[in-house]
PAPA-107438 format. One record per residue: residue number from 1; x, y, z of N, C-alpha, C, O in turn; chain. Coordinates in steps of 0.2 Angstrom, whole numbers, plus 5000, padded with zeros to 4 digits. Layout:
N
ATOM     n   n_px   n_py   n_pz   ca_px   ca_py   ca_pz   c_px   c_py   c_pz   o_px   o_py   o_pz   chain
ATOM   NUM      X      Y      Z       X       Y       Z      X      Y      Z      X      Y      Z       A
...
END
This chain:
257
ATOM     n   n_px   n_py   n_pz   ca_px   ca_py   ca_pz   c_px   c_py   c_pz   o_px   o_py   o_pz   chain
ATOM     1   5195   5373   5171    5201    5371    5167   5199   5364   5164   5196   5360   5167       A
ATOM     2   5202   5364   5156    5200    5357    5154   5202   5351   5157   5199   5346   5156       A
ATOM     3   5210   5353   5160    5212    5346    5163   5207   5345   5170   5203   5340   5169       A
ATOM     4   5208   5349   5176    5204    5348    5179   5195   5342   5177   5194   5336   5177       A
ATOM     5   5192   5347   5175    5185    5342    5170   5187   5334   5169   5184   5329   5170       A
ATOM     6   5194   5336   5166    5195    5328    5163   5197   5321   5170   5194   5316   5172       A
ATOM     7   5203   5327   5174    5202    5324    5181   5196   5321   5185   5196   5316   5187       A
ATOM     8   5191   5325   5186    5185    5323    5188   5181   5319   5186   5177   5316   5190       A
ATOM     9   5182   5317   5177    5177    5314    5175   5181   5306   5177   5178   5301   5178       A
ATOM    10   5187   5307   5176    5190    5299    5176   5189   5297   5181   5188   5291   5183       A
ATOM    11   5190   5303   5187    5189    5299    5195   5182   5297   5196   5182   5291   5199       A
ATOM    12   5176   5301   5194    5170    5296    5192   5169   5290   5189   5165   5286   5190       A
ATOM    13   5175   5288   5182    5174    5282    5179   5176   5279   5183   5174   5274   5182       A
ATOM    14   5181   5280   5188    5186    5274    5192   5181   5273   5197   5182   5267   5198       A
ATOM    15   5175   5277   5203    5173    5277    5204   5168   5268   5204   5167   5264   5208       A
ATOM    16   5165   5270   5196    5157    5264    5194   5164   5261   5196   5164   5260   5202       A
ATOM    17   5170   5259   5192    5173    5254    5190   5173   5250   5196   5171   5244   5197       A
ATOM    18   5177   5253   5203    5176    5250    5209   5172   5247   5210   5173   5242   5212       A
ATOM    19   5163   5250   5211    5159    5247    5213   5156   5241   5210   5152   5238   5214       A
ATOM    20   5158   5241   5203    5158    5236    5200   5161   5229   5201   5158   5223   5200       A
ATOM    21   5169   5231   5204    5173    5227    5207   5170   5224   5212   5169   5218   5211       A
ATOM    22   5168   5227   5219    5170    5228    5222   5161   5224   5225   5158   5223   5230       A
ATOM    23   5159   5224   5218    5151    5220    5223   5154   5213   5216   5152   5208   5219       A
ATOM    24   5156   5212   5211    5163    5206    5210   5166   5201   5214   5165   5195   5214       A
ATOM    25   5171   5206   5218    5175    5204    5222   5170   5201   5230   5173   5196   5232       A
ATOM    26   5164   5204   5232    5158    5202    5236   5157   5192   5236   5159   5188   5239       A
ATOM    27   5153   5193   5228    5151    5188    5226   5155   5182   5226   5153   5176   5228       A
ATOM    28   5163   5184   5223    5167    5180    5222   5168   5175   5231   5168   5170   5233       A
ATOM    29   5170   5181   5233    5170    5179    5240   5166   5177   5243   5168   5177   5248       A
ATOM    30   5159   5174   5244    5154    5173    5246   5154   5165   5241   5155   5160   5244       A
ATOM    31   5154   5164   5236    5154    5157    5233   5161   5152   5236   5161   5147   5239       A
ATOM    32   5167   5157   5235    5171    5153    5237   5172   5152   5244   5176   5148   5246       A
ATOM    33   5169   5156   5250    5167    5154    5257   5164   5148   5257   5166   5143   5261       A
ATOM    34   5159   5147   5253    5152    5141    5254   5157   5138   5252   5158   5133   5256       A
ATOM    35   5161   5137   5245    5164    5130    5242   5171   5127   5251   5173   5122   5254       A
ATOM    36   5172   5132   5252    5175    5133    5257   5174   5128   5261   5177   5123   5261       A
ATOM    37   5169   5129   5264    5166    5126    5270   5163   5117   5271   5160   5114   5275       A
ATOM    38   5164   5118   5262    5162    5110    5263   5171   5106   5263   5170   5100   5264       A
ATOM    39   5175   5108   5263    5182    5105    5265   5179   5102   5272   5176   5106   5275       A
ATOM    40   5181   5095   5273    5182    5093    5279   5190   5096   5284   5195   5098   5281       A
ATOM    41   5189   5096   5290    5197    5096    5293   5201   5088   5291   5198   5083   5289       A
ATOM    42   5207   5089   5291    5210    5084    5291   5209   5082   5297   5206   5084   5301       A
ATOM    43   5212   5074   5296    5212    5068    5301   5219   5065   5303   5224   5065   5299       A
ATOM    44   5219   5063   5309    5226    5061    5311   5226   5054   5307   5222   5050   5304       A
ATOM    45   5235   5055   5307    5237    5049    5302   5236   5042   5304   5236   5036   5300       A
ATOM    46   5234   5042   5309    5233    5036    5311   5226   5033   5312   5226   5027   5312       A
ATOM    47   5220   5038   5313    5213    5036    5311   5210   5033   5304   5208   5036   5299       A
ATOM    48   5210   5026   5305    5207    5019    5300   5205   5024   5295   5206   5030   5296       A
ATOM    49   5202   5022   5288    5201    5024    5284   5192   5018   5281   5191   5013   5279       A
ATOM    50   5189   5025   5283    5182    5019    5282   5176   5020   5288   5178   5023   5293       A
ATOM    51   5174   5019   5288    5165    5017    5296   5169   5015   5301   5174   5014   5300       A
ATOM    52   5165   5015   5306    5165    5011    5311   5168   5005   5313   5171   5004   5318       A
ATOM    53   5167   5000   5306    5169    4994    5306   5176   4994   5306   5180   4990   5310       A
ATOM    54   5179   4998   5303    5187    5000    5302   5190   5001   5310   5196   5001   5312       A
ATOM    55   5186   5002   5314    5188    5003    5320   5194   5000   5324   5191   4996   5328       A
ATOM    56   5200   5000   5326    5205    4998    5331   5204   5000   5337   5202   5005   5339       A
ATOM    57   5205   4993   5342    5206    4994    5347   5211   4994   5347   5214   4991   5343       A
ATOM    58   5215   4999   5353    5222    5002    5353   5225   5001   5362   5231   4999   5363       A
ATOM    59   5219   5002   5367    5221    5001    5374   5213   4998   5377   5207   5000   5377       A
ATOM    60   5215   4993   5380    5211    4991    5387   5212   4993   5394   5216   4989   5398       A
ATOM    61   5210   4999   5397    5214    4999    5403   5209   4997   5409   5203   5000   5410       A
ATOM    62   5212   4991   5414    5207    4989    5420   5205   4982   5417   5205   4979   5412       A
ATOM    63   5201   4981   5425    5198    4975    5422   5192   4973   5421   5190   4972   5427       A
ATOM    64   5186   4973   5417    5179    4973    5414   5176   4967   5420   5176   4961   5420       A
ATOM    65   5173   4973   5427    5171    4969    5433   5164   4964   5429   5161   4965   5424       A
ATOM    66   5164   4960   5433    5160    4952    5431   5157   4950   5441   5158   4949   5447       A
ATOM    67   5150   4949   5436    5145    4951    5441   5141   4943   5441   5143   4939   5437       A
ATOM    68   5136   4941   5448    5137    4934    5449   5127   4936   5446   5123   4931   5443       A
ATOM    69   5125   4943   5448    5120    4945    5443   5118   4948   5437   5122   4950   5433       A
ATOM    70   5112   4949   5436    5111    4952    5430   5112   4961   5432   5108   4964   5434       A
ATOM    71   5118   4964   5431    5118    4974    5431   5112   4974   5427   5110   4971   5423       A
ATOM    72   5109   4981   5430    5103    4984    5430   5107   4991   5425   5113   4991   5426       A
ATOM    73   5104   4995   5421    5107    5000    5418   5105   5005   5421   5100   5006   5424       A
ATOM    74   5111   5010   5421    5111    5017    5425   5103   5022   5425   5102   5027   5428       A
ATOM    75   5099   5020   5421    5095    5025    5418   5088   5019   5425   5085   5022   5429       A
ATOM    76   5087   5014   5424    5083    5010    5429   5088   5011   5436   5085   5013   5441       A
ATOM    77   5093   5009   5436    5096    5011    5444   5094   5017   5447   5091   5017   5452       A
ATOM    78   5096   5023   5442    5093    5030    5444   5085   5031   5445   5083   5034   5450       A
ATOM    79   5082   5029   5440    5073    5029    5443   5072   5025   5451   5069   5028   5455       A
ATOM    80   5075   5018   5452    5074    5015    5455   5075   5019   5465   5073   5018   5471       A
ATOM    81   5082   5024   5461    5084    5029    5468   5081   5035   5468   5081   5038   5473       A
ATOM    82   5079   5036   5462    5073    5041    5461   5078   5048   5462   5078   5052   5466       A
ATOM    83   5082   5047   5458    5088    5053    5457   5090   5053   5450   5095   5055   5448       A
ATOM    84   5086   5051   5445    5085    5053    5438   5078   5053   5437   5074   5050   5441       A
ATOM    85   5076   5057   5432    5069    5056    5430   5070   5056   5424   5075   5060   5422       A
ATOM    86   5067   5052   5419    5067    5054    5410   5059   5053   5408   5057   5054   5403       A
ATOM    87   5057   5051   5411    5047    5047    5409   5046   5054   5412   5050   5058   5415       A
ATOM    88   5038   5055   5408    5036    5059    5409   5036   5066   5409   5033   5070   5413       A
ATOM    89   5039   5067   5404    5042    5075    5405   5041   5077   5397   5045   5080   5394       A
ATOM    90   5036   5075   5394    5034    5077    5385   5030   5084   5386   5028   5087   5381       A
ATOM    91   5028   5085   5391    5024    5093    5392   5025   5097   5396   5020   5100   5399       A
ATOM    92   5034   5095   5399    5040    5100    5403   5045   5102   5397   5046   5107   5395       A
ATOM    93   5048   5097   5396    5054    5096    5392   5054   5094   5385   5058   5097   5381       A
ATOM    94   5051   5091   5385    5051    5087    5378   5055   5081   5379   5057   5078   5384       A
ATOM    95   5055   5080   5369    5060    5073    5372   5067   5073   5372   5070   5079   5372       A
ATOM    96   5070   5069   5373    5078    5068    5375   5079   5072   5381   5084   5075   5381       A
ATOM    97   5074   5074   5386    5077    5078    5393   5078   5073   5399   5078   5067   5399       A
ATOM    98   5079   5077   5404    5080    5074    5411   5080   5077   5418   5082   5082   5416       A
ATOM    99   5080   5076   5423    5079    5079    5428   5086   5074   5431   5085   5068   5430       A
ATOM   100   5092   5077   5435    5096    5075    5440   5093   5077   5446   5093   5083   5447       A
ATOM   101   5090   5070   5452    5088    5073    5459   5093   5073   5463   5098   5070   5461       A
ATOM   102   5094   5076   5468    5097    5072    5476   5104   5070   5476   5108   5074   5478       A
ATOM   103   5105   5065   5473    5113    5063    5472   5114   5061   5466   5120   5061   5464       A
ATOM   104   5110   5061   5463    5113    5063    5456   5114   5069   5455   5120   5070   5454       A
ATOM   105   5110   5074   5455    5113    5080    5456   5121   5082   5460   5125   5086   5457       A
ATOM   106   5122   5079   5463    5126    5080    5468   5134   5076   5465   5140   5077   5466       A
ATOM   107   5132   5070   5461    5136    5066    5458   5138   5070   5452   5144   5070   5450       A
ATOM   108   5134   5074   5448    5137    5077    5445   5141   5083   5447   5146   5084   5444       A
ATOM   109   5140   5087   5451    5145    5090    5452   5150   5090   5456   5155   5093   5456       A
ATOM   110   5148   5083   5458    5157    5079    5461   5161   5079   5454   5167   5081   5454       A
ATOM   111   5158   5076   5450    5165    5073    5446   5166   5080   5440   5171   5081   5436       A
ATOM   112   5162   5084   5439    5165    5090    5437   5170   5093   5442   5175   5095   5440       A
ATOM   113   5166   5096   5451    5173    5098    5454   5179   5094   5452   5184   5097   5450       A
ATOM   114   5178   5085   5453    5185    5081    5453   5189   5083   5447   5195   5083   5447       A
ATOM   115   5185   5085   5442    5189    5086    5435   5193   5091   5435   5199   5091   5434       A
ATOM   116   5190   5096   5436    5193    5105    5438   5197   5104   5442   5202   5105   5439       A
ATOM   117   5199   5102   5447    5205    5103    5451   5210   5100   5450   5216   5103   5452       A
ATOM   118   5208   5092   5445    5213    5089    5443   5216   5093   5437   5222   5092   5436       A
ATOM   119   5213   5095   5434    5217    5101    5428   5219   5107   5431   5224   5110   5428       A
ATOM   120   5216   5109   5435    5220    5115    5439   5226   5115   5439   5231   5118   5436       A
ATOM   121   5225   5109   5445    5234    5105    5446   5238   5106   5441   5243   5109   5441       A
ATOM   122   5237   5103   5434    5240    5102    5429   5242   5110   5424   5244   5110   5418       A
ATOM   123   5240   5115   5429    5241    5122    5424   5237   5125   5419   5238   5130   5416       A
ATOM   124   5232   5121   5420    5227    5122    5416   5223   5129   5416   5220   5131   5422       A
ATOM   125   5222   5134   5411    5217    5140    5415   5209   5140   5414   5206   5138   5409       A
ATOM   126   5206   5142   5420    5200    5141    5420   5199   5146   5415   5202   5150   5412       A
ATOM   127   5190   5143   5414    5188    5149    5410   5179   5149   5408   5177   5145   5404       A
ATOM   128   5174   5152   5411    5168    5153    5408   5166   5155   5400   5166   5161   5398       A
ATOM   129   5164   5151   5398    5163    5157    5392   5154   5159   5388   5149   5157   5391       A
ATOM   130   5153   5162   5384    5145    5163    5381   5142   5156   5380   5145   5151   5378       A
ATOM   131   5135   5155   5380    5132    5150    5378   5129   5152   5371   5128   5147   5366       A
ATOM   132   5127   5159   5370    5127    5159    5364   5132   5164   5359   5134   5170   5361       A
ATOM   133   5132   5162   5353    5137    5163    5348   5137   5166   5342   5131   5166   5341       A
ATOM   134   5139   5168   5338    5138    5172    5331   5140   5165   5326   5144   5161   5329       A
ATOM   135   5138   5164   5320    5138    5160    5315   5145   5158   5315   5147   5153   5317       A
ATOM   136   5149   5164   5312    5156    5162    5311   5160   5159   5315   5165   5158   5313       A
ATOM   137   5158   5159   5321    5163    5156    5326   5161   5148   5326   5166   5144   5328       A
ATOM   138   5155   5143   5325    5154    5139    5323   5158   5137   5317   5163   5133   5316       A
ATOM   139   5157   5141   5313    5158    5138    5306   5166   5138   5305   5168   5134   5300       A
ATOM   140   5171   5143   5309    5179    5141    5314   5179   5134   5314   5181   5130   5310       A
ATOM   141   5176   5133   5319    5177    5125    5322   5175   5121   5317   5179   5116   5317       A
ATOM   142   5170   5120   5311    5168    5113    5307   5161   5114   5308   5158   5109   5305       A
ATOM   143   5157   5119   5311    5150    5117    5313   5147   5122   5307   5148   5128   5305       A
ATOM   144   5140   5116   5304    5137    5125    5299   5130   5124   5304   5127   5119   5303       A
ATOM   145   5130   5128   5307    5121    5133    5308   5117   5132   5304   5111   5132   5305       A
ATOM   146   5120   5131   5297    5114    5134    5290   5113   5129   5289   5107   5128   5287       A
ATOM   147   5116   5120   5290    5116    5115    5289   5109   5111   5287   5105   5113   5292       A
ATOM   148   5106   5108   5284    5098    5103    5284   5100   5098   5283   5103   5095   5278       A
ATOM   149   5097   5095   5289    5097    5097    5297   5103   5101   5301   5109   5099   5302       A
ATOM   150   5099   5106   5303    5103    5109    5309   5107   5106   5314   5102   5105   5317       A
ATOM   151   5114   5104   5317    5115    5101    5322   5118   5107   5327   5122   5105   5331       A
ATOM   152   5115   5112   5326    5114    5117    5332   5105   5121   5333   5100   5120   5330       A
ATOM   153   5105   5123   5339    5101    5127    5340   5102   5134   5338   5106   5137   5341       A
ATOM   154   5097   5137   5333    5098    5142    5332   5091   5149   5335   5085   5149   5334       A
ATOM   155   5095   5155   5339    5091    5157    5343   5084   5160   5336   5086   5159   5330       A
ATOM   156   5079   5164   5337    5073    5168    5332   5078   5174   5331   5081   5178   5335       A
ATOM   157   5077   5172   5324    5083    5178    5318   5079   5185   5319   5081   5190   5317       A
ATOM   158   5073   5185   5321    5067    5190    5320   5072   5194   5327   5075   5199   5326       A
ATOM   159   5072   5192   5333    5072    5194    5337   5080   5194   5338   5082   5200   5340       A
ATOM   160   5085   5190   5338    5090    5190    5339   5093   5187   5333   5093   5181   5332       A
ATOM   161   5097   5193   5328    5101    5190    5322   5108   5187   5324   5111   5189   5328       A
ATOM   162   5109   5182   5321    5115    5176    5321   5117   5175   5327   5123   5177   5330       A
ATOM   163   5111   5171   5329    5117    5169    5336   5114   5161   5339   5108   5160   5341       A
ATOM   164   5118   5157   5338    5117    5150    5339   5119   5146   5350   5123   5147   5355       A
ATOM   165   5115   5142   5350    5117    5140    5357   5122   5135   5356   5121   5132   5351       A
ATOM   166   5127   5135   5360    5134    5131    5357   5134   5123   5360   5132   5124   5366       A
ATOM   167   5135   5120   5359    5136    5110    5358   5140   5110   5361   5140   5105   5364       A
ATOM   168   5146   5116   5364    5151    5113    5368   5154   5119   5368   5155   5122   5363       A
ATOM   169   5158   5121   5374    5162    5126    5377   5169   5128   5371   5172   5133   5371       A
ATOM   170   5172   5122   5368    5175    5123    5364   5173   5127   5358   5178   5128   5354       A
ATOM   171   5167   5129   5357    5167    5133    5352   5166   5140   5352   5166   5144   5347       A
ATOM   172   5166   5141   5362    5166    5147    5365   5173   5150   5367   5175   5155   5368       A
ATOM   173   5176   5145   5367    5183    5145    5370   5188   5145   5361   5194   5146   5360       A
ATOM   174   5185   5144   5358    5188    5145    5350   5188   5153   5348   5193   5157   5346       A
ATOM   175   5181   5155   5352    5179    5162    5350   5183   5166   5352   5186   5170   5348       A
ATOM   176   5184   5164   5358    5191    5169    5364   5197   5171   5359   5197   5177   5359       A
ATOM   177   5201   5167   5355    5206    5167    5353   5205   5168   5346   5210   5166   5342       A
ATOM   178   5199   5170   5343    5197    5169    5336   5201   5178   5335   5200   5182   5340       A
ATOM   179   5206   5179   5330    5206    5186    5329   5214   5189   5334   5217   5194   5333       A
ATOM   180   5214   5183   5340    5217    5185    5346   5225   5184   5346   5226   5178   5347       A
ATOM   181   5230   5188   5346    5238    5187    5345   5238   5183   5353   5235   5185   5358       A
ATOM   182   5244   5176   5354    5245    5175    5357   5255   5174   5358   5258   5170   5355       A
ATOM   183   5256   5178   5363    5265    5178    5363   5267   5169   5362   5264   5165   5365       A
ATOM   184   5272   5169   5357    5276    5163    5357   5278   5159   5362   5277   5153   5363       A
ATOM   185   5282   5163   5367    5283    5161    5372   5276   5160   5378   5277   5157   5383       A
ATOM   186   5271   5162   5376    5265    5157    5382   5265   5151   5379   5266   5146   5383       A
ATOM   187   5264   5150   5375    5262    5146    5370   5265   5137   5374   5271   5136   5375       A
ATOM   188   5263   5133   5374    5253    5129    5373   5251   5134   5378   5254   5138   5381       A
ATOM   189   5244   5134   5377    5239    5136    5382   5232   5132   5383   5228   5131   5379       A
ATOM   190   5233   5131   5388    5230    5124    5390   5224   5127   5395   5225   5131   5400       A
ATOM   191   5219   5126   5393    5212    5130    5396   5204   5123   5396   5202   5118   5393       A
ATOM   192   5202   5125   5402    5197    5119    5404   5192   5125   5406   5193   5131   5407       A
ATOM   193   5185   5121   5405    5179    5124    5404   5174   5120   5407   5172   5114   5405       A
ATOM   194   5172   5122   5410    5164    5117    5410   5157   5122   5409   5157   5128   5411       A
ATOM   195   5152   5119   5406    5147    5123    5403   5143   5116   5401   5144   5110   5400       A
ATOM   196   5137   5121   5400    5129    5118    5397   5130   5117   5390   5131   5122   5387       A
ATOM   197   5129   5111   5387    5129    5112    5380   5124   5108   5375   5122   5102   5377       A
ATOM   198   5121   5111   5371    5115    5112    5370   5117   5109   5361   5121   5111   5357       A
ATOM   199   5112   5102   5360    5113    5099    5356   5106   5097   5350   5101   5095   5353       A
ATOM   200   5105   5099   5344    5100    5096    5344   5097   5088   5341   5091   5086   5340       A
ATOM   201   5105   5085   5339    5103    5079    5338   5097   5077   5334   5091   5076   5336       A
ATOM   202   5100   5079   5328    5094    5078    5322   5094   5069   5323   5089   5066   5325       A
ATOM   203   5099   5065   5322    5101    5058    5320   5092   5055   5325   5091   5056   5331       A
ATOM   204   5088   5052   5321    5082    5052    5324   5081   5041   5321   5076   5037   5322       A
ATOM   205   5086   5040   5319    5086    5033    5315   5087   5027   5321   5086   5021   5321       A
ATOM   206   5090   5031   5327    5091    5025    5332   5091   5031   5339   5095   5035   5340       A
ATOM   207   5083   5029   5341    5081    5032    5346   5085   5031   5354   5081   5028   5356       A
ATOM   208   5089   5032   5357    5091    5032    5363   5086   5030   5369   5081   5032   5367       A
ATOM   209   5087   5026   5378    5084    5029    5381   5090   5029   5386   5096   5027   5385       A
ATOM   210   5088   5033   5392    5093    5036    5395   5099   5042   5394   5099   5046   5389       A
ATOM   211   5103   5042   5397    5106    5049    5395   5113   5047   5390   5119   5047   5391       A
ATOM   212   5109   5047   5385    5114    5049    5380   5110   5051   5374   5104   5051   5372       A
ATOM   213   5115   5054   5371    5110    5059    5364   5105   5064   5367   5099   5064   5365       A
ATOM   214   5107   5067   5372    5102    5068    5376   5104   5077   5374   5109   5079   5371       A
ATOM   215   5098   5082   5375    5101    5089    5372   5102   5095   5375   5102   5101   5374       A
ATOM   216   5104   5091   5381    5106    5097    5386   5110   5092   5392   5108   5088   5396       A
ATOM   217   5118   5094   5392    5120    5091    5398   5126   5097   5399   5127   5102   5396       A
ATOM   218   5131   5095   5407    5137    5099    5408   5142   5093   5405   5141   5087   5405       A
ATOM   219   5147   5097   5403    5152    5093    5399   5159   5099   5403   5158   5106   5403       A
ATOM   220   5164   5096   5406    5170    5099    5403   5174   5096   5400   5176   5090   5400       A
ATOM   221   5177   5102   5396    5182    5102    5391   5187   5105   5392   5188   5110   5396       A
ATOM   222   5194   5102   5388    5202    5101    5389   5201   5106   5381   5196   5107   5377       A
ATOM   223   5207   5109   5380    5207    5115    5376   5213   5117   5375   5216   5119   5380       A
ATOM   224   5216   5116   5369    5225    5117    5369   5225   5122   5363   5222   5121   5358       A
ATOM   225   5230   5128   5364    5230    5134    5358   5239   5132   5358   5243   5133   5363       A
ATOM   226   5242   5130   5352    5251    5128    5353   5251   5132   5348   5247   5136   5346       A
ATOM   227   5258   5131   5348    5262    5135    5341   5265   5131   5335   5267   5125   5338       A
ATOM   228   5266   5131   5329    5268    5126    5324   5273   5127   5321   5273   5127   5315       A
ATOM   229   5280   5129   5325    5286    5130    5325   5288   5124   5321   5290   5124   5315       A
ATOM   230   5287   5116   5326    5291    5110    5322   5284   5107   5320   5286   5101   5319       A
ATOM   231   5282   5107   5320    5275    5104    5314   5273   5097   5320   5269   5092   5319       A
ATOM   232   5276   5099   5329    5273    5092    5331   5271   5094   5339   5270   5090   5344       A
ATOM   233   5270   5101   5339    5265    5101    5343   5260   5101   5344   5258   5101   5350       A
ATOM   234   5257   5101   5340    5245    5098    5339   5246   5092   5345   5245   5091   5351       A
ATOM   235   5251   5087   5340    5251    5080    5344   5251   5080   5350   5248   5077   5353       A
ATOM   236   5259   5084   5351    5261    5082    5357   5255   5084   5364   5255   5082   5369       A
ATOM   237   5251   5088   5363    5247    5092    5368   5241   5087   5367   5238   5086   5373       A
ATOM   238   5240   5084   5361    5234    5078    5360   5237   5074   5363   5232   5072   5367       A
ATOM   239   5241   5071   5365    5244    5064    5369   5244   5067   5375   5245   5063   5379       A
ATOM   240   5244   5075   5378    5245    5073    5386   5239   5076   5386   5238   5081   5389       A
ATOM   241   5232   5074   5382    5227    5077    5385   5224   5071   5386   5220   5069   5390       A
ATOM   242   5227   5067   5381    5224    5058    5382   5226   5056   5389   5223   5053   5393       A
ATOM   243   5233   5057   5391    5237    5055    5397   5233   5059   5401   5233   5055   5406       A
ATOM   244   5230   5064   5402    5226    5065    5408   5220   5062   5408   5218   5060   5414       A
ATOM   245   5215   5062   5402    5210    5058    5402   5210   5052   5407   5207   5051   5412       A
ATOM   246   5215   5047   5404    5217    5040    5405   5217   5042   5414   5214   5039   5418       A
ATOM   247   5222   5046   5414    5221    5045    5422   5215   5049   5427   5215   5048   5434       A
ATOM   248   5211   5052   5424    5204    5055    5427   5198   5046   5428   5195   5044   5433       A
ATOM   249   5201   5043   5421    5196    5036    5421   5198   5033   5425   5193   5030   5428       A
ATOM   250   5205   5031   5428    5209    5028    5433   5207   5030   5438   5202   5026   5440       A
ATOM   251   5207   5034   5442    5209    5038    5448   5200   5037   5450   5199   5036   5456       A
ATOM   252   5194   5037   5446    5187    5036    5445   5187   5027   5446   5182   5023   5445       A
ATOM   253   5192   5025   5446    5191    5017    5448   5188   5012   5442   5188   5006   5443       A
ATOM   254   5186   5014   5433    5182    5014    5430   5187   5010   5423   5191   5013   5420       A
ATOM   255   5184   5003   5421    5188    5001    5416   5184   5004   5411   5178   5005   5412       A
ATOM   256   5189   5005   5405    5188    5009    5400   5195   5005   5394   5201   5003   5396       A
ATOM   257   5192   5007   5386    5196    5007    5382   5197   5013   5377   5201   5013   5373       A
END
């Protein structure tokens, strides 16, 4: 029939037309993701505006102990007990590695148990998560993969496509709830994490020694998922994760600002 013919032909015109769109609509979306991604997040309102210099101190807590000698640094204290190693280790590890011996080893997992139990206490849910990650759950958080310089480790795209080792548990614990409804009434949910977080510290302008900027250590992390009913819950969960910090620093005997 001629209608028929006529019907078929237009459903093929609508057909191109889509495809046309519809690798359009691709493109479109792919430029305006990348323009996307260069927005920074916003900053609390109260974070200086400017470098470093702009900096405020806000709290001293404790007293800055005062010695009748010269303190020796944690990184010479540790060699001299032979519970750190960081020499020698350029064709083990490479650079920025380390070895925890003895009590040091053991010191780190005291103050990681102390931390866990202390957030236990506080309601907190435990939680393990992946070390490595799919792009898009970085790129959630603030982090790009694709970045030059990279400040992730990216595993071989030949053998394993998009999958990066994560800087920090919260980008794993991002992932959990990426896509994920959670009921109003749970709502904060307060989750702690500890894990290995794998850094690669491109910043090569002020070389470190001892363990900082170091690209492998344990970290736990405090992690709060609220709800934005009255626009001041972010905060309020930020102020009792500082109230808990402050009292982990305390309770560890240790002045700090």
């Amino acid at each position: 029939l001629p209608e028929l013919a006529a019907l078929r032909e237009r459903g093929r015109s609508l057909r191109e037309q889509l495809r046309a769109l519809e690798a359009e609509e691709s493109d479109l979306e792919q430029r305006f993701y990348v323009g996307a991604l260069q927005l920074p997040n916003r900053t609390h309102p109260a974070v200086p505006i400017g470098d470093q210099s702009h900096a405020r101190l806000v709290e001293v807590v404790g007293e800055k102990p005062v010695f009748d000698f010269k303190p020796k640094g944690h990184l010479e204290l540790g060699e001299e007990l032979d519970i750190i190693r960081q020499r020698r280790l350029s064709h083990v590890s490479g650079h920025r590695s380390y070895y925890l011996c003895g009590a040091g080893a053991l010191l780190q997992h005291a103050l990681v148990t102390f931390t866990l139990r202390k957030l236990l206490s506080k309601g907190f849910l435990p939680m393990t998560v992946p070390d490595l990650l799919r792009g898009a759950v970085f790129e959630g958080c603030g982090v790009q993969p694709s970045a030059t310089p990279s400040p992730v480790y990216t595993i071989d795209p030949a053998r394993f496509e998009d999958l990066c080792l994560a800087g920090t548990s919260e980008v794993g614990i991002a992932g959990y709830f990426m896509d994920h409804a959670v009921q109003l009434q749970d709502l904060p949910v307060r989750v702690v994490c500890s894990s290995t977080c794998y850094r690669a510290e491109t910043d090569t302008g002020r070389e470190p020694w001892g363990l900082y900027r170091v690209h492998q250590f344990t970290k736990v992390e405090m992690f709060g998922v609220t709800a934005a009913e009255r626009g001041t819950e972010s905060e309020e969960l930020l102020d009792e994760f500082l109230g808990l910090q402050k009292e982990i620093f305390s309770e560890l005997g240790l002045h700090y600002r």
